[in-house]
Structures are given as C-alpha cells and as structure tokens.
Phi, psi and omega in degrees: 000128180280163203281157171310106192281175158274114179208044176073255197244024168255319182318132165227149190257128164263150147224146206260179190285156176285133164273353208035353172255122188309313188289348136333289165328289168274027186244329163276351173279334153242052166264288214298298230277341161308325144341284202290353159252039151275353167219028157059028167288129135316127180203176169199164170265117179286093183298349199269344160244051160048248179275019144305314157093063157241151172225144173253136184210136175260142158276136152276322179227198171258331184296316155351294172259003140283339165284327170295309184319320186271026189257125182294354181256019158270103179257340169219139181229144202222145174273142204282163190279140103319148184221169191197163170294089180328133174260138166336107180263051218231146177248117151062081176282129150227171180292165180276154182302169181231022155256032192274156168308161188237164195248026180037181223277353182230107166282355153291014165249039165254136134319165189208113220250115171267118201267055190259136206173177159307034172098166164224148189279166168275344189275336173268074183340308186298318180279353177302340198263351164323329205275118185285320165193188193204136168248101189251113167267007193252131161311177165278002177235007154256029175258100156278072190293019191288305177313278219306326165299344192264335166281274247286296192324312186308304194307321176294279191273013204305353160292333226257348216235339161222059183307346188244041174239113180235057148247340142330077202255179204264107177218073193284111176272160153265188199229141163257091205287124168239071182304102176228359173264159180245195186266107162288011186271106159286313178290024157239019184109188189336175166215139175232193194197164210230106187250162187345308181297314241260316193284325176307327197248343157288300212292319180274335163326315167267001165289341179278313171248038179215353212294338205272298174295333176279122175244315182269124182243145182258161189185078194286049158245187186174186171200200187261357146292148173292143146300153201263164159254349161238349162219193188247162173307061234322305157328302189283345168286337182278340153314313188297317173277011125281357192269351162315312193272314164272359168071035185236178162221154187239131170297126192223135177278161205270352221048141225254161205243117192226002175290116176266137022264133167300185195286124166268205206209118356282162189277140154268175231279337179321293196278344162302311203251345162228046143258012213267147209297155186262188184262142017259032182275033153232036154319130174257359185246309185289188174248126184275110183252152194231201166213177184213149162282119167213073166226173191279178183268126158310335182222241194270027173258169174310150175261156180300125184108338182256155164327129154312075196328001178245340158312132173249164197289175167234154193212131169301127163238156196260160170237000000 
C-alpha cells in the first residue's frame, strides 16, 4: 500500500475498542485493516500510542469516515489534531529599549528554558546572544517569528520590560529556540499547520538531545478543542509520557478565548463551559498556564488580579 500522504483534515485517527482477550483483539484488528483495504483507504498504525490501537487513515470523502465510524471494533473516530500559535494579544507593539540587560561573558550561569513555538528571529542582536542553540522543523517560507520571539523576549527581559509590575522578579533564561510552528497570518505570507504525529516527534527529536539539559519546556499552542470532563486528550497524554520519560516539565497555555464578547469575571455557569481551557492543557504532569489582568478595566472589563477576558477556564475532570 503506498505511504500516507499529508493531507490536513482528511487525516482521521481511528481507535478501535480494547477487546481485552488477545486473540479477540487480534481477529478484530484484521476484520478493521480488511476493511479499510476493501474501500481502498490508506492507513497505518500508530505504534506511539501503544495499546491503544489507533490507526491514521486518510479519507477521500464523508462517506469514508462514515463508514469508519459504523464499523462495530471502532470505538472512537476523530479528525487527527492540527496545533497553531495562540495569537497575540497585544496594543501598541513599540521597539525594545536599548538598555536591556546583556547576557555577559559566562552564559551558564542562566538556566535554559526551551521555547517551542514559531521560531525567534535572527534579526535582533542583543536577544542572538541569549540563544543557547536552534532547532527548525518549519520551511522558510512559512515562517512567522512574531509569537515565538515575543515569548523569548519575556523569559530575558520579562523584568526589563515590565518595569511597573513589581511581582516580575528578575530572572533572565537563554532560550533553546525549537521552531515547529509555521505561519497562521495570511496577511503575513503562506500559512501551513503542524498536525499531532509531526509536533510529537519534533518534540521528542529535541528531547533527546537537550532533555539532560532543558528541563523546563515552554509550549505556547493549541488548537480548538475543548478539553473533555471524561477523558484526556491523546495529546496531552503522550506529553505527560514524555515528561515521565525524559524527566522535564512543559509549561502549557490553557488558550484564548476569541469569540466576542470575550469572558468577564466571575464567570457564569455559561462562559465556564464555553470557555473551558483546550488541549493539550489538560496535561496532568505539566504546568497549565493563564493570565490575569493587570491594570484595572476602565468600565466593565476586568480588574487587576482577575482572569483575563481572553483566558479561558480550567475545570477539574473527574474520572
């Protein structure tokens, strides 16, 4: 069977049911793979999530994925995930000061925060020397450094830079720049997209080789599912078994929330639910991170210290 092309959102993740008795198991695993080459699908088996039993299979059509869905050893079928750059939330971009800290003559006495994410540019001397080494999975002509440079900037200077926050304290990292996202701008050139197998497998690719050093990863995506209240996110569980395995921990955004009118504070039981934070921030080993506003709202927006109107919820799930 020729290999599995790329091919956005016709890719679908099958996972078929645990039968728990092997030999059950392996009489419904080649029912399902006859199948699917009796309607001429392309597919492969995804060894990386283990016992599970997923398979990636591209569809030409919806009768396709209807037919996968009616297959009785199927128990769940999904559009394989695409992840993208949380877009900026930011008024009145100005240049950086030209009094920023410099990182002097022994950079090990920084710690080093790996920063996956779209890249950090090349064009700004003062943050190149920050930069401990680079890893790039993006072409160059889908490439939008604005997100990634703009985390990197926080992690150096995030004191220098928010001098009238004095709950900022001065802690300047280098950056381990892992450029796995492309550009989600149209009005900045091409726009391409990263889907779930492709970010696992850069991500352990640098895991291999920086994990004795990197300990902390930052991991500014997401995408547009909600996290469930009855199970976790095939993503955020395969985070959770690398950081088991390589022993780091990844910083994770809970994701924003754009749909207007954005969320006030407190939330109702409404905006609680269709605001509630995406994958993979419902990682259980990692750390989920949000905002707070902080200046007051002029009318009716948050006050300093309350949830971000573009911040999305966290919701305990029970099992």
């Amino acid at each position: 069977m020729p290999p599995l092309q790329k091919g956005g959102r016709r890719l679908i993740k099958v996972h078929l049911f645990d039968f728990a008795d092997p030999h059950d198991q392996e009489v419904q695993i080649h029912s399902f793979e006859e199948l699917l080459a009796d309607e001429r699908m392309q597919f492969e088996r995804l060894q990386r999530f283990g016992r599970q039993y997923t398979y990636l299979v591209r569809c030409r059509t919806s009768d396709d994925v209807s037919v996968l869905a009616n297959a009785v050893m199927v128990r769940r079928v999904d559009r394989l995930p695409v992840f993208r750059t949380l877009r900026n939330m930011h008024l009145n971009p100005r240049p950086l000061p030209t009094s920023l800290c410099r990182i002097g003559r022994d950079p090990r006495q920084f710690p080093v925060v790996g920063v996956v994410d779209s890249g950090v540019t090349r064009d700004l001397p003062a943050l190149q020397d920050w930069i401990h080494a680079r890893e790039a999975f993006v072409a160059d002509a889908e490439a939008n450094t604005a997100h990634g440079t703009f985390v990197a900037g926080l992690l150096v200077w995030g004191h220098e830079l928010n001098r009238s926050l004095t709950e900022v304290g001065v802690h300047p990292c280098r950056v381990l720049d892992v450029h796995v996202l492309p550009n989600s701008d149209p009005s900045r050139g091409p726009v391409g997209f990263v889907n779930e197998l492709e970010l696992l497998q850069a991500l352990e690719d640098c895991l291999q080789k920086y994990a004795n050093d990197v300990k902390v990863w930052n991991l500014s995506l997401g995408r547009d599912e909600l996290c469930r209240l009855d199970r976790f996110s095939d993503f955020a569980v395969e985070l959770d078994n690398l950081q088991e395995e390589y022993d780091v921990t990844f910083v994770i955004a809970a994701g924003n929330y754009q749909e207007p009118p954005l969320l006030h504070y407190p939330r109702t039981e409404k905006a609680k639910e269709s605001g509630r934070i995406t994958s993979p921030a419902d990682s259980v080993l990692g750390v989920t991170v949000a905002s707070i506003a902080q200046l007051d709202h002029p009318s009716n927006g948050s006050k300093r210290g309350e949830p971000s109107p573009f911040r999305e919820t966290g919701q305990v799930q029970i099992m």
